[in-house]
C-alpha positions in Angstrom: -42.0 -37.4 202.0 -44.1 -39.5 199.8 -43.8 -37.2 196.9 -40.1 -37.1 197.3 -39.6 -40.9 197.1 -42.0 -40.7 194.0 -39.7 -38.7 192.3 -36.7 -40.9 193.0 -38.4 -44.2 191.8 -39.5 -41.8 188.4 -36.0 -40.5 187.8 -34.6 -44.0 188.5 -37.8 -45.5 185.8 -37.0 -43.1 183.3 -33.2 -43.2 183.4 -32.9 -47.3 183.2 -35.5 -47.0 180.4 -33.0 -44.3 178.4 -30.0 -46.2 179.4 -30.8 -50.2 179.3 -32.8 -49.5 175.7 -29.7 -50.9 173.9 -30.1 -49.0 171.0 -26.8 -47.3 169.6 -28.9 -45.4 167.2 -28.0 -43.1 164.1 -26.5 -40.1 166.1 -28.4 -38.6 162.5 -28.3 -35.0 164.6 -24.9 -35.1 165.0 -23.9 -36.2 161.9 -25.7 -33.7 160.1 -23.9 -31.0 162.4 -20.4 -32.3 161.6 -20.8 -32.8 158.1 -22.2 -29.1 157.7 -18.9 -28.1 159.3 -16.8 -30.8 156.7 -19.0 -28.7 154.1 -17.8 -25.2 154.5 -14.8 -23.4 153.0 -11.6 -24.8 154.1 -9.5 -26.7 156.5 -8.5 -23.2 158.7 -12.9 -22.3 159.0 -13.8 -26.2 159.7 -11.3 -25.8 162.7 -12.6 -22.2 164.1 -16.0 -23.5 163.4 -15.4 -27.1 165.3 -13.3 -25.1 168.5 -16.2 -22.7 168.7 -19.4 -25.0 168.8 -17.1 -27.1 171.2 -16.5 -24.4 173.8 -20.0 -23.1 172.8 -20.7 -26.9 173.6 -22.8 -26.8 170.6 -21.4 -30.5 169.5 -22.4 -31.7 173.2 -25.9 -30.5 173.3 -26.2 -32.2 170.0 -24.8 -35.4 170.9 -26.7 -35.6 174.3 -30.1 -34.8 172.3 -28.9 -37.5 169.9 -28.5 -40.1 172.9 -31.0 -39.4 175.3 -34.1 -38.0 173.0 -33.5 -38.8 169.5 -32.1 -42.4 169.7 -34.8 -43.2 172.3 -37.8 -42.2 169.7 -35.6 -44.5 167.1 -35.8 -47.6 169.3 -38.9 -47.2 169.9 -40.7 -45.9 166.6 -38.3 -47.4 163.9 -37.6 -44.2 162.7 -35.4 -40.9 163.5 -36.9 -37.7 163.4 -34.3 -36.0 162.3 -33.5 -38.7 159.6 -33.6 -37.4 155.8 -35.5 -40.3 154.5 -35.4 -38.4 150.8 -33.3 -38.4 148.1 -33.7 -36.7 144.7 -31.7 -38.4 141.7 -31.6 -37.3 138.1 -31.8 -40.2 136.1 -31.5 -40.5 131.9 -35.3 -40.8 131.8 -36.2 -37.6 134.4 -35.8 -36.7 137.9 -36.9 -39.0 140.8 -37.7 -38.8 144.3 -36.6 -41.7 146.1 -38.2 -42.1 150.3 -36.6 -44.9 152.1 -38.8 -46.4 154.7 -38.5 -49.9 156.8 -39.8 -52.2 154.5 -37.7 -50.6 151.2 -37.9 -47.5 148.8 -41.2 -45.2 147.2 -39.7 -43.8 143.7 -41.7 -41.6 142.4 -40.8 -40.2 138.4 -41.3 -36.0 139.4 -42.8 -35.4 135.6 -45.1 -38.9 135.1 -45.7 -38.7 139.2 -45.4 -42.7 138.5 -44.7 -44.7 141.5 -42.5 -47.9 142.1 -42.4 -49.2 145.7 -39.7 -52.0 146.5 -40.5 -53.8 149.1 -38.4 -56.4 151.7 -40.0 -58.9 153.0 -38.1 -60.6 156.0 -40.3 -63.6 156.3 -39.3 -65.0 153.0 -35.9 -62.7 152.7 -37.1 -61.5 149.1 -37.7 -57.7 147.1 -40.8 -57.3 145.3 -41.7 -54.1 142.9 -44.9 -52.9 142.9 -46.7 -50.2 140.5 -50.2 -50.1 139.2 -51.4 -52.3 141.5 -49.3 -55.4 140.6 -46.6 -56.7 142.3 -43.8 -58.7 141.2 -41.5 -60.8 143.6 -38.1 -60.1 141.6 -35.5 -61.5 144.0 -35.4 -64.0 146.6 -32.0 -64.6 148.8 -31.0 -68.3 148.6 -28.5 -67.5 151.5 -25.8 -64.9 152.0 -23.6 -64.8 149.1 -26.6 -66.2 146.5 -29.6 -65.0 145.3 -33.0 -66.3 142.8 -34.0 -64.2 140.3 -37.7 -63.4 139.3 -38.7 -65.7 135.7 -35.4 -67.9 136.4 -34.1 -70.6 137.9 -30.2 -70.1 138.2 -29.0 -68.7 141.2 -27.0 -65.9 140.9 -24.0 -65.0 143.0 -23.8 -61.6 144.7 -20.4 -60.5 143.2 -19.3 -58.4 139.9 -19.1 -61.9 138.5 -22.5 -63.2 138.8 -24.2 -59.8 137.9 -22.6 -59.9 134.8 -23.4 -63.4 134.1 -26.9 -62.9 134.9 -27.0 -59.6 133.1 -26.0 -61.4 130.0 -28.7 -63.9 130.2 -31.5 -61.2 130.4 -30.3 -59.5 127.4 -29.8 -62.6 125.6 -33.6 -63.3 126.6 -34.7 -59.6 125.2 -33.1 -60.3 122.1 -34.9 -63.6 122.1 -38.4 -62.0 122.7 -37.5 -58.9 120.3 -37.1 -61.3 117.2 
């Protein structure tokens, strides 16, 4: 009787931790199911492919692994285990790997095996860039719409606008410094 009742109070633990976690979550399993299906051949194979893993119920073991395991271990770690946290980019000056993480980016140049790591800092709401053991606080955000820029003063507006403006006054200031 008393194991029974231990059970219960468990089950009951475990489900209001699952269910009251308020985390929506990524659903990263999911998505990485459904855009493998949006990936193949055509229209005609996505459907076949969709009806079977439906009756199959392929899509709902994935989506209840999403909501019940996955999502869970996001709340509670920061991270998804299924997330892909890394991106390769080929870039004019050689191919990088880029690894998101919680506080920003790790991009690592594949041939120099250099390393940049921006950073966000929520205290102060700014981005620093750090390589070679220096770090350099280049942006600060004044509020939503506005941001300082590292070695100036003027606040720059986060629209098409202001970035050109602001690119304009840094290559103005190379030109300066090239002379």
């Amino acid at each position: 009787m008393k194991k029974s009742k231990l059970i219960v109070v468990l089950s009951i633990i475990l489900s209001g931790s699952v269910l009251f976690s308020s985390c929506i979550g990524s659903f990263n399993l999911s998505n990485k199911l459904l855009n493998w299906n949006k990936s193949l051949s055509s229209k005609f194979v996505n459907e076949v492919v969709f009806i079977c893993f439906n009756i199959i119920p392929v899509y709902g073991i994935s989506l209840f692994a999403d909501a019940v395991v996955l999502n869970t271990i996001e709340f509670w770690t920061g991270s998804n285990p299924v997330a892909n946290n890394v991106k390769f980019v080929k870039g004019d000056k050689g191919n990088y790997k880029i690894l998101t993480n919680r506080h920003g980016y790790k991009i690592t140049n594949l041939k120099t095996k250099e390393v940049v790591t921006l950073n966000y800092n929520k205290t102060d709401r700014s981005w620093s860039a750090e390589s070679r053991g220096k770090s350099i606080t280049f942006m600060t955000f004044v509020d939503e719409n506005h941001v300082k820029m590292y070695g100036s003063n003027a606040v720059v507006e986060l629209s098409q606008a202001g970035a050109l403006a602001y690119q304009a006054v840094v290559t103005g200031n190379m030109a300066v410094a090239c002379r």
